[in-house]
N, C-alpha and C positions, 0 to 999 in steps of 0.2 A: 794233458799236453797243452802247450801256451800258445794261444790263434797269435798276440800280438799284445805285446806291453805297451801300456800306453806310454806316448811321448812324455818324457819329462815325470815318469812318476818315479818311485822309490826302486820298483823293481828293474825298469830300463836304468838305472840310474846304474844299477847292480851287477850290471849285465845278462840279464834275464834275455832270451830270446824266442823270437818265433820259433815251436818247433821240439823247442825245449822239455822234457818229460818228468815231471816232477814227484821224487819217490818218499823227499824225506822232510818233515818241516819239524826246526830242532830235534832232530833225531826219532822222529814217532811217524810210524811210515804212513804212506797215504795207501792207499788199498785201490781206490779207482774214480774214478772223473765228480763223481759222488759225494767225494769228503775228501775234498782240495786239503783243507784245514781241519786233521783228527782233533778231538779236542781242543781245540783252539790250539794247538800246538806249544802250550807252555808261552803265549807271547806274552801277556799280561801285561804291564806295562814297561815293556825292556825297549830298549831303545834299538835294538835289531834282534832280526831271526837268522838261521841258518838253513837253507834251504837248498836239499839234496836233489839233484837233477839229473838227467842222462843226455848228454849230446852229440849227437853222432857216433852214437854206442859208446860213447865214455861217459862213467862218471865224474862229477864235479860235484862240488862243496863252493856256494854264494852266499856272501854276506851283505842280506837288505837291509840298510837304516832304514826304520820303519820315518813317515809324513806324511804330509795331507800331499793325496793326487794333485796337481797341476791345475785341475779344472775346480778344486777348493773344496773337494768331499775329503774328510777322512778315512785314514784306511779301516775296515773294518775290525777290529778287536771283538773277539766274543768275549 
């Protein structure tokens, strides 16, 4: 579940939200709190992911361009 995307990153950018439940990243599910990110989820150097979520008991399909957070770290790529 998503506590709070940061301001101005990639994911709020995306509409990612507080609250938000996240099942699927590029299509290879997430299992639980533990491996946000299976396998690095195929992102390798793609310039967005697809990232399956549930909100308010619906699902949804969000497309993050992947950049550097706001604050000048990059986002994490395994």
């Amino acid at each position: 579940m998503v506590d709070e995307p940061q301001n101005g990153s990639p994911a709020a950018k995306s509409g990612v939200q507080s609250g938000d439940v996240i099942t699927a990243l590029n299509g290879t599910p997430v299992k639980d709190s533990r491996d946000p990110f299976p396998q690095g989820g195929g992102i390798g150097s793609r310039p967005s992911v697809e990232l399956d979520i549930l909100r308010n008991g619906k699902s949804k399909t969000l497309t993050i361009t992947l950049g550097e957070l706001p604050n000048g770290n990059k986002p994490i790529n395994p």
